[in-house]
py3Dmol code that shows the C-alpha trace and the ligand (Angstrom):
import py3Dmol

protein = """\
ATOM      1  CA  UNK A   1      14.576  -2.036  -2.411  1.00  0.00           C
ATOM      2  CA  UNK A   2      13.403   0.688   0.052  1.00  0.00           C
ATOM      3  CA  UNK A   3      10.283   0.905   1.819  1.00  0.00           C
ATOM      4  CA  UNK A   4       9.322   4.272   3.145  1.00  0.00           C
ATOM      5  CA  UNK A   5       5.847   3.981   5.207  1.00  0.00           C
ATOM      6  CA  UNK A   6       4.051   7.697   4.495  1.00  0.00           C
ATOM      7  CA  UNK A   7       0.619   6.601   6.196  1.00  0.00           C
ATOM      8  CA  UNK A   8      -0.717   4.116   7.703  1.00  0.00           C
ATOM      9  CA  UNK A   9      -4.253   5.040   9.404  1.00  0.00           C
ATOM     10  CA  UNK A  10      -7.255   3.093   8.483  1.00  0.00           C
ATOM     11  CA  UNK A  11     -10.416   5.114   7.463  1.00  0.00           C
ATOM     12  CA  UNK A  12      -9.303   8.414   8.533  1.00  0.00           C
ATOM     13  CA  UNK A  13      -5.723   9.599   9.379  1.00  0.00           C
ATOM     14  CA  UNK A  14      -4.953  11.407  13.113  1.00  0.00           C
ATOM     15  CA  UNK A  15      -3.930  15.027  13.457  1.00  0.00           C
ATOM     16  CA  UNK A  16      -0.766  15.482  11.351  1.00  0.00           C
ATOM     17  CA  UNK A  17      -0.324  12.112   9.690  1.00  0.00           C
ATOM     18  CA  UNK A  18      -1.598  10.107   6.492  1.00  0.00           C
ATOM     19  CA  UNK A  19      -3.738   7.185   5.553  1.00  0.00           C
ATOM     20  CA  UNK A  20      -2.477   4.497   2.908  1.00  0.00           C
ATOM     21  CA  UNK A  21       0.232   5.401   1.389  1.00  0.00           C
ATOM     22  CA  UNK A  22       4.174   3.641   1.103  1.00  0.00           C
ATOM     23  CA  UNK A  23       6.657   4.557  -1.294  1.00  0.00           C
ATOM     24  CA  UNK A  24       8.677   2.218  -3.068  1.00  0.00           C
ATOM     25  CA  UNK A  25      12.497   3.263  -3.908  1.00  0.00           C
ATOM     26  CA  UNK A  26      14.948   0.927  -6.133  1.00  0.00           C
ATOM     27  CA  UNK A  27      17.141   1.764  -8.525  1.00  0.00           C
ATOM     28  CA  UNK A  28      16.568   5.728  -8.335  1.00  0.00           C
ATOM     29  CA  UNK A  29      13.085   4.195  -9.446  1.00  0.00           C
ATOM     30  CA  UNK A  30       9.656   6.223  -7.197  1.00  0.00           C
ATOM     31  CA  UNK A  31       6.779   4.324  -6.629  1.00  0.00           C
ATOM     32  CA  UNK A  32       3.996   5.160  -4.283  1.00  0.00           C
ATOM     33  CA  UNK A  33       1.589   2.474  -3.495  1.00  0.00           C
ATOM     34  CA  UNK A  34      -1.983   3.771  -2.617  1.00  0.00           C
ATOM     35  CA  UNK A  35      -2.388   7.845  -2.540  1.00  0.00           C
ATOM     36  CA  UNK A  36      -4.756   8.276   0.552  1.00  0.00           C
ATOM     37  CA  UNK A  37      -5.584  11.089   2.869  1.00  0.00           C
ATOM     38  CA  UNK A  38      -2.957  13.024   3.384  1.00  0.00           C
ATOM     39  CA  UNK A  39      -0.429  11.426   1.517  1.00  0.00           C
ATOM     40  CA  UNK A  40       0.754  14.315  -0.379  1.00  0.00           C
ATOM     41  CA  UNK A  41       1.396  16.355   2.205  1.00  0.00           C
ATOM     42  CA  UNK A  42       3.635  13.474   3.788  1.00  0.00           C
ATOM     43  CA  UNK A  43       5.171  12.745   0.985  1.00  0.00           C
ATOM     44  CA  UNK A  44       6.617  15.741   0.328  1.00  0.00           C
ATOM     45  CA  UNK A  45       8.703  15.028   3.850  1.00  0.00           C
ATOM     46  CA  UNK A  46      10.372  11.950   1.677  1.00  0.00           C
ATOM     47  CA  UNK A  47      10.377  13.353  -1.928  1.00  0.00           C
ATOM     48  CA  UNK A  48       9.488  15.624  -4.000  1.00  0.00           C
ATOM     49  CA  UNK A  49       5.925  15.546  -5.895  1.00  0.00           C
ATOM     50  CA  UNK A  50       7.972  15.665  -9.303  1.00  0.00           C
ATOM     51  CA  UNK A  51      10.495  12.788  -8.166  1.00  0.00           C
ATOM     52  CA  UNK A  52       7.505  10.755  -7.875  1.00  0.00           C
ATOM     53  CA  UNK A  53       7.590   8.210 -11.103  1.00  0.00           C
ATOM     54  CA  UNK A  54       4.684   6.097 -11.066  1.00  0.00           C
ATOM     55  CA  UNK A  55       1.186   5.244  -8.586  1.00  0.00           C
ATOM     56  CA  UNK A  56      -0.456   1.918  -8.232  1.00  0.00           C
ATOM     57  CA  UNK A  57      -3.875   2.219  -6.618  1.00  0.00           C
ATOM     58  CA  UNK A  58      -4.948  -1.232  -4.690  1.00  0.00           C
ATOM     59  CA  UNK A  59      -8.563   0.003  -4.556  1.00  0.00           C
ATOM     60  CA  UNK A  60     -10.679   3.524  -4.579  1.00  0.00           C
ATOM     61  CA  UNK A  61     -11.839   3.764  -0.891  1.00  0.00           C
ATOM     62  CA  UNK A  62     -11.114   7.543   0.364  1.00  0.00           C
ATOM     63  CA  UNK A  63      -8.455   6.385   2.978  1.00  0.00           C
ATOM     64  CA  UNK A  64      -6.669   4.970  -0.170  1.00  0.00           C
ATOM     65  CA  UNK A  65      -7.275   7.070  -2.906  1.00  0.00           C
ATOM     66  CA  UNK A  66      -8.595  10.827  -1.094  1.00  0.00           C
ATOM     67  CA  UNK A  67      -5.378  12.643  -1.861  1.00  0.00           C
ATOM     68  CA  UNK A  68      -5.246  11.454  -5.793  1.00  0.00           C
ATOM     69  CA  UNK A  69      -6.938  15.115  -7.079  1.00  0.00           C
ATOM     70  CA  UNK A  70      -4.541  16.707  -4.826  1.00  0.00           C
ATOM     71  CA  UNK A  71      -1.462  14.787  -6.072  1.00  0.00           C
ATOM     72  CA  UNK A  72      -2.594  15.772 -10.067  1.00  0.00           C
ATOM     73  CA  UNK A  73      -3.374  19.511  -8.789  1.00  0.00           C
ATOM     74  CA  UNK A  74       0.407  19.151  -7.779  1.00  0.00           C
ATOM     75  CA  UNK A  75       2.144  17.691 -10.757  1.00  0.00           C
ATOM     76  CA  UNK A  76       0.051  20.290 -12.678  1.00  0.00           C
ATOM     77  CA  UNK A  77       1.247  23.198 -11.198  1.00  0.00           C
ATOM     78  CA  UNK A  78       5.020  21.835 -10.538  1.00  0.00           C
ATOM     79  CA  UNK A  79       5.052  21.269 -14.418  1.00  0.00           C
ATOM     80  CA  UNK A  80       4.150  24.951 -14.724  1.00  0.00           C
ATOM     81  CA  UNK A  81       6.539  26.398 -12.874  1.00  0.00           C
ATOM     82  CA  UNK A  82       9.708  24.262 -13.494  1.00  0.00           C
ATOM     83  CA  UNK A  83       8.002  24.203 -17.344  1.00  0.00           C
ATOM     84  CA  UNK A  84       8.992  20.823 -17.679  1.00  0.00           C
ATOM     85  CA  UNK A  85       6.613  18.313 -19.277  1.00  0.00           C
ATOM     86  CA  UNK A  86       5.895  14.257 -16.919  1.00  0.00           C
ATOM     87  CA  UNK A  87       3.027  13.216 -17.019  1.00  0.00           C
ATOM     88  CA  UNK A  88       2.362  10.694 -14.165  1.00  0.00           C
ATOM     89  CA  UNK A  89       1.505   7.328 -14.931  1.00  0.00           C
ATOM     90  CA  UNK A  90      -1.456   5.826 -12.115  1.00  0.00           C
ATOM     91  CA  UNK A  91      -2.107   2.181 -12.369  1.00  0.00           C
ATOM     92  CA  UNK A  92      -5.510   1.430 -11.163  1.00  0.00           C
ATOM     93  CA  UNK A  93      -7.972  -1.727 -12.202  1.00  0.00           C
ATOM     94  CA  UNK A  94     -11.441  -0.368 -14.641  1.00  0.00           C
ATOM     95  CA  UNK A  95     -13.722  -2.616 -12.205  1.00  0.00           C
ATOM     96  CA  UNK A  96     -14.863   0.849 -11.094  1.00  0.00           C
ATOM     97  CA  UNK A  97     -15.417   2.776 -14.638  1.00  0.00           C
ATOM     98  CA  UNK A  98     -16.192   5.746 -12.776  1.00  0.00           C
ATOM     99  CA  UNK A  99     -13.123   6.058 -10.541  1.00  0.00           C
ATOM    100  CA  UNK A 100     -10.816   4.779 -13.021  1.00  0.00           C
ATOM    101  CA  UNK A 101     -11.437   7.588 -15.361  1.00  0.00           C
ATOM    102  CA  UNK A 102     -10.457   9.882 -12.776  1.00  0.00           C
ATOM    103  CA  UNK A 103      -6.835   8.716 -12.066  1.00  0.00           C
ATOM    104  CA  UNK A 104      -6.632  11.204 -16.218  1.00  0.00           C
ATOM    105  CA  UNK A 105      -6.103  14.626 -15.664  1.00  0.00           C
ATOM    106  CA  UNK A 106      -4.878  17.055 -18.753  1.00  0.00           C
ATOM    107  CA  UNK A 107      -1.211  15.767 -18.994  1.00  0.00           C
ATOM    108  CA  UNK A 108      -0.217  15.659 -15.584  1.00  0.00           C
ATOM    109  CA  UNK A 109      -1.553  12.294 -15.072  1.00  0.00           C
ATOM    110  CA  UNK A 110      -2.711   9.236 -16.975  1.00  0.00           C
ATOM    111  CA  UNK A 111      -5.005   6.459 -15.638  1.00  0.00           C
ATOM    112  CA  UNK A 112      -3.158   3.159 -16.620  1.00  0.00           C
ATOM    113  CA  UNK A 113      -5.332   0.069 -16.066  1.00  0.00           C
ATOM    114  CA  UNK A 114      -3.798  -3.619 -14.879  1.00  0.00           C
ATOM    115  CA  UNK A 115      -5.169  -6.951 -14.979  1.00  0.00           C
ATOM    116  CA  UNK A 116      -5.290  -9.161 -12.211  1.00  0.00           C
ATOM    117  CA  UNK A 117      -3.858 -12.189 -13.934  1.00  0.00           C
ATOM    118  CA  UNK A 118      -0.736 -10.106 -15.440  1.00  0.00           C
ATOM    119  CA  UNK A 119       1.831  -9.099 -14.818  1.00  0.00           C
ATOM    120  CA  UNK A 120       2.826  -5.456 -14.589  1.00  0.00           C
ATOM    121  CA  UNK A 121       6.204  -4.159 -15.285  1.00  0.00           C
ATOM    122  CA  UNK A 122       7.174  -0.667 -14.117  1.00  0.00           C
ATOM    123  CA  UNK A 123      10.518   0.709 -13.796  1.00  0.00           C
ATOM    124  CA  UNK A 124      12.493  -1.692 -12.010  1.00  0.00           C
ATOM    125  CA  UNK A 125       9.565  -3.332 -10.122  1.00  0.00           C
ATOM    126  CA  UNK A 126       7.150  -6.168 -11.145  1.00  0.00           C
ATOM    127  CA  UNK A 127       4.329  -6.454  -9.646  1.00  0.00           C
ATOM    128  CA  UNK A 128       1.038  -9.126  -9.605  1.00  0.00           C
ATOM    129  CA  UNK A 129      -1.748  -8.854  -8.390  1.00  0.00           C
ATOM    130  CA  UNK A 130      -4.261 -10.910  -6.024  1.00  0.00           C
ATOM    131  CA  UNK A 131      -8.229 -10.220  -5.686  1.00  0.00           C
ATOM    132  CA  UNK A 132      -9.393  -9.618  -2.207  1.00  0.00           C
ATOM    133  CA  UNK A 133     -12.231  -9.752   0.059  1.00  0.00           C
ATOM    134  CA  UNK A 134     -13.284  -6.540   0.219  1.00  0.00           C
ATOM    135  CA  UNK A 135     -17.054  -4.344  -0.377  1.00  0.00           C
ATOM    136  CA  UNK A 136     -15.238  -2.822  -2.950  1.00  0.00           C
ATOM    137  CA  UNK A 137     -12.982  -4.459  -5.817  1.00  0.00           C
ATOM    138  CA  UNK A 138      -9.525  -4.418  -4.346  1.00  0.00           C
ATOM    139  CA  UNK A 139      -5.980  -6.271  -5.121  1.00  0.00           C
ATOM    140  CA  UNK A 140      -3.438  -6.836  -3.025  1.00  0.00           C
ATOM    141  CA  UNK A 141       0.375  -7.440  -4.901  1.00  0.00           C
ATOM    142  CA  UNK A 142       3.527  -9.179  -5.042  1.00  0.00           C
ATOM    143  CA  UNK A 143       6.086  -6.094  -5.676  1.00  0.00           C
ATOM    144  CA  UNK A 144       9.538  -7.089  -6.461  1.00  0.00           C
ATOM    145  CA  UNK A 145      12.800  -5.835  -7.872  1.00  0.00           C
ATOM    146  CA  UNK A 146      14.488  -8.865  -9.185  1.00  0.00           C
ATOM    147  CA  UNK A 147      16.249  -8.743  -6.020  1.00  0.00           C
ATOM    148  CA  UNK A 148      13.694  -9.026  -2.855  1.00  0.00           C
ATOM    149  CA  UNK A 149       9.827  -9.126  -2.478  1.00  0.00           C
ATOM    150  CA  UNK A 150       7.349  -7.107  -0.616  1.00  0.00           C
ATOM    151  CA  UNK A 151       3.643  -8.822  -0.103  1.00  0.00           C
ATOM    152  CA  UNK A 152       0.955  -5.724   0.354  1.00  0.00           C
ATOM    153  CA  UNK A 153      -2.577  -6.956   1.336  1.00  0.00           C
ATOM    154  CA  UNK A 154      -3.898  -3.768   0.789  1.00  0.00           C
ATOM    155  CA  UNK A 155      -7.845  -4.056   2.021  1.00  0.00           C
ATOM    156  CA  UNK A 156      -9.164  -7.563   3.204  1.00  0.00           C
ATOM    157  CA  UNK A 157     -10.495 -10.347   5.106  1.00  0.00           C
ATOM    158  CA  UNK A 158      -8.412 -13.369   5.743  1.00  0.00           C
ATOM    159  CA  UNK A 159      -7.736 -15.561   2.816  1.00  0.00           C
ATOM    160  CA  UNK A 160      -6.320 -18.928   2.590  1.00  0.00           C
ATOM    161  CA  UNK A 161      -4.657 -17.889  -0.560  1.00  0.00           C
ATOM    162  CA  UNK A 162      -2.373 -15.156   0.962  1.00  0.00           C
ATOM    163  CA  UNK A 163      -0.173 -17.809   2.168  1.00  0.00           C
ATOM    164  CA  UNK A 164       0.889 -19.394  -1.134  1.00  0.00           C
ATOM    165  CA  UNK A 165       1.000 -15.550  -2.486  1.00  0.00           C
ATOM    166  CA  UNK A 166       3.147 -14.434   0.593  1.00  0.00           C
ATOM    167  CA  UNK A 167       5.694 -17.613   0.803  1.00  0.00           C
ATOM    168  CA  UNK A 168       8.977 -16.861   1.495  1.00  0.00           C
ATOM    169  CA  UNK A 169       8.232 -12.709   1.104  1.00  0.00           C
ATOM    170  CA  UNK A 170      11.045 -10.723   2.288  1.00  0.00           C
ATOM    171  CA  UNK A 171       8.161  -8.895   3.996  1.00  0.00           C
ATOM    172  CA  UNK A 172       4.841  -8.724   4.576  1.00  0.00           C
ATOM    173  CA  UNK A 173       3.046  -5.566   4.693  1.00  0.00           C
ATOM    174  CA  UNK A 174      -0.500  -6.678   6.533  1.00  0.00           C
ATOM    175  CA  UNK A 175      -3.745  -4.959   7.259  1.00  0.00           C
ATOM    176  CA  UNK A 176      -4.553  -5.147  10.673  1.00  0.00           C
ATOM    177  CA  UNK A 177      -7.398  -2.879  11.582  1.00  0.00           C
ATOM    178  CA  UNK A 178      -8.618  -5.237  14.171  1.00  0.00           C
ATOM    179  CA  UNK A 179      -7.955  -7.150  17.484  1.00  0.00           C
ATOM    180  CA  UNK A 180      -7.231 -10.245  17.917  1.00  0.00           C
ATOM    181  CA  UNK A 181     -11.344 -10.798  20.083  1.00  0.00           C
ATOM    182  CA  UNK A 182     -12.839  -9.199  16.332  1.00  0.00           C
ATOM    183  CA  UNK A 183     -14.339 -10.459  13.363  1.00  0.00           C
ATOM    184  CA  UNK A 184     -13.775  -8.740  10.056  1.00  0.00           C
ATOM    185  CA  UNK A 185     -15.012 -11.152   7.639  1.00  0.00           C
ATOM    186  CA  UNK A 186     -18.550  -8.789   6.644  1.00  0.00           C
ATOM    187  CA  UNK A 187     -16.183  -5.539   6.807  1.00  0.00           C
ATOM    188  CA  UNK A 188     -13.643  -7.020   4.838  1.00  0.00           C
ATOM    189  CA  UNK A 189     -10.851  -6.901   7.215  1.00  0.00           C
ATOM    190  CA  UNK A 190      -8.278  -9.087   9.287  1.00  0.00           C
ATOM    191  CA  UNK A 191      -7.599  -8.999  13.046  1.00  0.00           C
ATOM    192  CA  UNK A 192      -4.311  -9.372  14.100  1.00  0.00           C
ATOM    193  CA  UNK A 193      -4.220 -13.450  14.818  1.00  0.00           C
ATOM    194  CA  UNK A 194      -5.154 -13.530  10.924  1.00  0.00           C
ATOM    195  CA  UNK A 195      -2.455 -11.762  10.118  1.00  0.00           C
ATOM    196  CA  UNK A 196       0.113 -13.666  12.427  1.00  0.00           C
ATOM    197  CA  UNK A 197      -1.101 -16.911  10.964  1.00  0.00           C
ATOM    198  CA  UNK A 198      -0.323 -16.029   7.280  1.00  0.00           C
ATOM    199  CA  UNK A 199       2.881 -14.894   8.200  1.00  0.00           C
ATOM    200  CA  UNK A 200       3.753 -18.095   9.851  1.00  0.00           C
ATOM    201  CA  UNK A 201       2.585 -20.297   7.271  1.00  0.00           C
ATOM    202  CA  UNK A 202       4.226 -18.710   4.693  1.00  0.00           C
ATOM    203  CA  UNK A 203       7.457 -18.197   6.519  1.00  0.00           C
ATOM    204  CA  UNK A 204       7.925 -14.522   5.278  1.00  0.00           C
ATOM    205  CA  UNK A 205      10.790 -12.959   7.096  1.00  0.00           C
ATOM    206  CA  UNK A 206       9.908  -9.791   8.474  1.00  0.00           C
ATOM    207  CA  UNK A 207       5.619  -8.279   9.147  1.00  0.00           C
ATOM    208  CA  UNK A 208       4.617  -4.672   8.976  1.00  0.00           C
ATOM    209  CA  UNK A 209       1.306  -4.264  10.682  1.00  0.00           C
ATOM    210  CA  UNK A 210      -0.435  -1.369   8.781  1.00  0.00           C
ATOM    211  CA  UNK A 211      -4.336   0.184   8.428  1.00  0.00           C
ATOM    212  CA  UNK A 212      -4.070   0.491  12.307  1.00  0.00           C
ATOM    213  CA  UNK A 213      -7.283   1.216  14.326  1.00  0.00           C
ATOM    214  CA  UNK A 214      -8.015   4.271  16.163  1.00  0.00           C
ATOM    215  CA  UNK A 215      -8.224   2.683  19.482  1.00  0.00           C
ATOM    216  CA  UNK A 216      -7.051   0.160  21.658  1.00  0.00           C
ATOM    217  CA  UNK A 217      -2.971  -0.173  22.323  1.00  0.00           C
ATOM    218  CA  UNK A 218      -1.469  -0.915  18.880  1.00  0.00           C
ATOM    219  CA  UNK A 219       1.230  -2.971  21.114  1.00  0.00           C
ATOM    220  CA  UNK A 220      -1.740  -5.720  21.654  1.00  0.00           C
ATOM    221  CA  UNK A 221      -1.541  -6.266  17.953  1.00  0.00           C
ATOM    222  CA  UNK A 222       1.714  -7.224  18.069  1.00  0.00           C
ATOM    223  CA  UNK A 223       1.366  -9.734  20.884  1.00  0.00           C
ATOM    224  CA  UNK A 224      -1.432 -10.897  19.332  1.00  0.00           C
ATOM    225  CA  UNK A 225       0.200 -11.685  15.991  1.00  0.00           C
ATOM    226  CA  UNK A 226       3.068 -12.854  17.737  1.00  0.00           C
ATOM    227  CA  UNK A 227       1.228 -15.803  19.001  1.00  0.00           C
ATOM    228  CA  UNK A 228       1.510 -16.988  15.835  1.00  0.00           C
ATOM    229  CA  UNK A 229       4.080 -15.759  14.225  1.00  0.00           C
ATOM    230  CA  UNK A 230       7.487 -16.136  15.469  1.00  0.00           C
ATOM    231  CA  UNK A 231       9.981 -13.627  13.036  1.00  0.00           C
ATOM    232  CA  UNK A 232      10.480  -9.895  13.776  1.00  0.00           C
ATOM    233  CA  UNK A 233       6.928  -7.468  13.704  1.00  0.00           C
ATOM    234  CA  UNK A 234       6.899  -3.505  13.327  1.00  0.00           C
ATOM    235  CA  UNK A 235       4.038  -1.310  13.797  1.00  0.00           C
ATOM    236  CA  UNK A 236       3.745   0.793  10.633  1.00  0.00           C
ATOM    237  CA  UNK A 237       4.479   4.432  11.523  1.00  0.00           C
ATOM    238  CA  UNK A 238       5.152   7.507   9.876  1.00  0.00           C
ATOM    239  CA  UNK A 239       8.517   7.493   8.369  1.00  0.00           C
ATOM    240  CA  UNK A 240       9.272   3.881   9.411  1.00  0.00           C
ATOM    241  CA  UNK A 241      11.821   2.953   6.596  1.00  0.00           C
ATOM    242  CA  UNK A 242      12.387  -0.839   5.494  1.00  0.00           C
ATOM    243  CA  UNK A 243      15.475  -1.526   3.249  1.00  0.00           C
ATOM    244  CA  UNK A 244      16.036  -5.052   1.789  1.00  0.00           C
ATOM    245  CA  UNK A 245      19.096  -6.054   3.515  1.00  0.00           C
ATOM    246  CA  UNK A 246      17.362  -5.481   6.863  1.00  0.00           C
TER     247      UNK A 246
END
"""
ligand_1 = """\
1
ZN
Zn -11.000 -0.239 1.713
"""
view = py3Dmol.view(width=600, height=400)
view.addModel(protein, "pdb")
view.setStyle({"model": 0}, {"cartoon": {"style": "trace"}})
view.addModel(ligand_1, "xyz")
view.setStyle({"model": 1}, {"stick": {}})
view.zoomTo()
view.show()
């Protein structure tokens, strides 16, 4: 499995770069995880928009969903002129009616819903799903390919219950808009001593910090986190590529 980071910004994405947004490669398989700001415009750096094969949304804030109308503009018009016929499956959950209808566009793209207690099966990846704490209705998921297993919190405050879902993860992809000093539990986010803790407890080998803030020195996160976890921690950046074997 291949991890390619396309954004990483929380709320709003600096000059030139992307919210959420990480593409999933295995088998010759395309999954992008979260479509936010930006995100189609980096993508197309990685891939193109009609190698993409499938789009799981975690939840439908703009810095993790902004660039979906974009992306079915895009498989619209790349249908027309290479006049071939995909339409683009987008896994969301219906606990927003509204912005779950949305994810259907003509045939360019079809809104796909999943459950949080089941399983979901596409291409070579399966993928479950856990309910965060977050203002809006979010899950975070277990993707794996059989082979190894990436842990994405997608939007929350810290829950206990990450650890059991994380143990043993190949690697954790974390949320960390927030210093170590902060308290995200009313915003619904983690600070990076949160973060450090799950991965500890659950012994996961490798952390991606991710959802970064727009100030402070993203290096403090690390430290931070590193108090309490002891394996290897990356900052999420643009580009930043993750195989399995690493
Ligand atoms: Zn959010």
């Amino acid at each position: 499995m291949q991890l390619t980071v396309i954004g990483y910004w929380g709320g709003f994405p600096n000059a030139g770069e992307a919210t959420s947004g990480y593409l999933f490669e295995s088998n010759g398989f395309r999954l992008l995880i979260d479509c936010g700001s930006a995100v189609l415009s980096k993508l197309q750096e990685t891939i193109s928009i009609d190698q993409l094969d499938a789009v799981v949304l975690s939840h439908y804030h703009h810095d993790h969903v902004a660039d979906i109308g974009p992306l079915q503009y895009g498989c619209y018009v790349t249908a027309l002129i290479h006049n071939k016929k995909k339409t683009l499956p987008i896994y969301g959950h219906d606990l927003d009616q509204a912005a779950f209808q949305k994810l259907t566009y003509k045939d360019a793209t079809i809104g796909v819903v999943y459950k949080e207690k089941e399983a979901l099966s596409i291409g070579p990846f399966s993928i479950t799903f856990l309910k965060t704490t977050h203002p809006a209705p979010c899950f975070a998921m277990k993707i794996t390919d059989m082979k190894s297993t990436v842990i994405y919190t997608a939007d929350t405050s810290y829950q206990e219950n990450f650890i059991p879902f994380s143990t043993n993860a190949d690697l954790l992809i974390a949320e960390c808009s927030l210093y170590a000093h902060q308290d995200g539990t009313s915003a619904g986010h983690m600070n990076s001593r949160e973060v450090g803790h799950i991965a500890q407890e659950a012994q996961v080998k490798q952390l991606l910090l991710t959802h970064l803030p727009h100030y402070g020195d993203h290096a403090d996160l690390i430290a931070q986190a590193n108090e309490q976890y002891k394996g290897k921690i990356n900052l999420a950046s643009t580009g930043f590529v993750w195989n399995s074997e690493d």
